[in-house]
N, C-alpha and C positions, 0 to 999 in steps of 0.2 A: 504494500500500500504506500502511496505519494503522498506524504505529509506537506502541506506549506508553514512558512515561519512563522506565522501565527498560534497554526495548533501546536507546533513545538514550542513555541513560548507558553503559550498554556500547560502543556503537559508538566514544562519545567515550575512553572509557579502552583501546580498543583504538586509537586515531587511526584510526578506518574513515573512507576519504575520503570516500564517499558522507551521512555524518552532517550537514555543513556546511549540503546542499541542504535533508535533510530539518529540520531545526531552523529554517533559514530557513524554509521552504513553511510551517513550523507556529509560529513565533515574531514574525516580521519586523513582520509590520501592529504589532504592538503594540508592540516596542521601537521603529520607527523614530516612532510615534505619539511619545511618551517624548523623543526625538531631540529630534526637529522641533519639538518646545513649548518645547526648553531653549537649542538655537541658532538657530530661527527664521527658517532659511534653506535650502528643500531642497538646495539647492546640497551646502551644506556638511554637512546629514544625513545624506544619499549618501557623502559621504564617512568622515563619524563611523561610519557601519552597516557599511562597506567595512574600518576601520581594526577595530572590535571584534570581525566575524567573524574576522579575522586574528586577533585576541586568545584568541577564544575558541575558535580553533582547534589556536592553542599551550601553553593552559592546560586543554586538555579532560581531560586526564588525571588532572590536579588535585580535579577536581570531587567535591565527598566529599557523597554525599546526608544524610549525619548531621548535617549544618550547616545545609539548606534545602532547597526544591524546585528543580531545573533553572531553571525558570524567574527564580526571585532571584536566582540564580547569573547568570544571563542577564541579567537585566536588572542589576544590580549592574555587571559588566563594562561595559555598553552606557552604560549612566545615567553614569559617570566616564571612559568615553573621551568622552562629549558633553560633561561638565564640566571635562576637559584641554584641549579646543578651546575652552571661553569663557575660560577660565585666559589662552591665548595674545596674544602683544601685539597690540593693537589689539582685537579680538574683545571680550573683556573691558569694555573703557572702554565699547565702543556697548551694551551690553546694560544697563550700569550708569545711562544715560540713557534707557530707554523706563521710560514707567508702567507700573505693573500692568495696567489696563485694555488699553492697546498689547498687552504683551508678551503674557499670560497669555489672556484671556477673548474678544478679539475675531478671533483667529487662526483662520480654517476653514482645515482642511486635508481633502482629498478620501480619504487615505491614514492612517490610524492610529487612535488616539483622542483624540477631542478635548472635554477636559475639561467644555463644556454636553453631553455625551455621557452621562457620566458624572455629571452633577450638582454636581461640584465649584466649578462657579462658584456656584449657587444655595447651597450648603454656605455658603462662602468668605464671602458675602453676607452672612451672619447673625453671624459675629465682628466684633468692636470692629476698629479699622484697624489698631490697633496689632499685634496679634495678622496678622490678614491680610498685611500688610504682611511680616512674618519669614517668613512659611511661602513667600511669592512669592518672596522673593528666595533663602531658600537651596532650597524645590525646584525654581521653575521657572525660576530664575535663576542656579542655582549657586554661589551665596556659600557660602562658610563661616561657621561665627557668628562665626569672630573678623572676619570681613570686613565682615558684617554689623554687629555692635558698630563698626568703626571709622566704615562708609561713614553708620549713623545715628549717630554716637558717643554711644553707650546702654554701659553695663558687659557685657561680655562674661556675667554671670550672669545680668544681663535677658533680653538675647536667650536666654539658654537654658529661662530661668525663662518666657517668653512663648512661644517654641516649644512645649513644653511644655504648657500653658495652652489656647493655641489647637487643639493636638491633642485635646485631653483635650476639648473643648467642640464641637471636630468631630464626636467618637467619642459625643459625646453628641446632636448634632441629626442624625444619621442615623437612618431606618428601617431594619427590617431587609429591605427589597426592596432596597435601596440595597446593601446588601454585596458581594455580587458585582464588582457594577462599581466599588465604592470599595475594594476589594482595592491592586488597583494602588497607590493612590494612598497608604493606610497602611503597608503593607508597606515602599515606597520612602522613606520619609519617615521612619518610625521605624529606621532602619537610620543615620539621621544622628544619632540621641540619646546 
């Protein structure tokens, strides 16, 4: 059966236990895609997807459609429990050591989406390094900008002023066939600004 967003916001402000499955069958490829780009290890994205359906099965009720579509909601929750996991000791320090290239562009995953999917490497390509560099590390690496300011030690207004910059010049070398699939990627992103 074809649910629309409504009766799953229902379901969820009811706690209907059957809602979990259905949000998974219709959400999962794309948030675990999301996962998997930011901890880079299915191992542990299995687990981050495991820990946030838990989340968001205790916060369903919460869910106010006047703030966003389910799905930000979703992916919001999902995108910061993957970023509590690189938070953690150890986890943290190895992700702060791969490249861009490593972490980000050269990862196939068989399951999700994966960013030459979407075009975001070829996007990413065309900004100065400087630029490219902030946007890796706080979306697909989960810095913070103060983290990011201290790990490049740049002024914490740089990095915001170059975030910033770099979005703005993203927003600008896309087509509009490109929107669709660069949804994901704006939406998650400007939610850090």
């Amino acid at each position: 059966m074809k649910f629309v967003e409504s009766q799953i916001v229902e379901m969820l402000h009811q706690n209907d236990k059957r809602v979990i499955a259905i949000i998974y069958d219709n959400y999962a490829p794309s948030l675990y895609g999301v996962v998997l780009r930011i901890v880079q290890s299915e191992e542990i994205a299995q687990d981050v997807m495991q820990d946030a359906f838990v989340k968001i099965w205790k916060k369903g009720t919460t869910y106010d459609s006047t703030k966003g579509t389910l799905f930000t909601w979703l992916l919001n929750i999902t995108r910061n429990t993957a970023i509590d996991k690189l938070r953690s000791a150890g986890f943290r320090k190895r992700g702060k050591n791969q490249s861009i290239d490593d972490h980000v562009y050269n990862h196939v995953s068989s399951r999700g989406t994966n960013p030459d999917e979407i075009g975001v490497k070829e996007l990413l390509n065309n900004l100065d390094d400087k630029y490219k560099e902030i946007i890796d590390m706080i979306y697909f690496r989960g810095f913070t900008q103060k983290e990011v300011s201290e790990e490049l030690d740049i002024p914490l207004g740089t990095v915001k002023t170059r975030l910033r910059t770099g979005l703005r010049e993203l927003r600008g070398i896309f087509d509009v066939t490109s929107v669709i699939g660069l949804f994901l990627f704006f939406n998650s992103i400007s939610l850090l600004l």
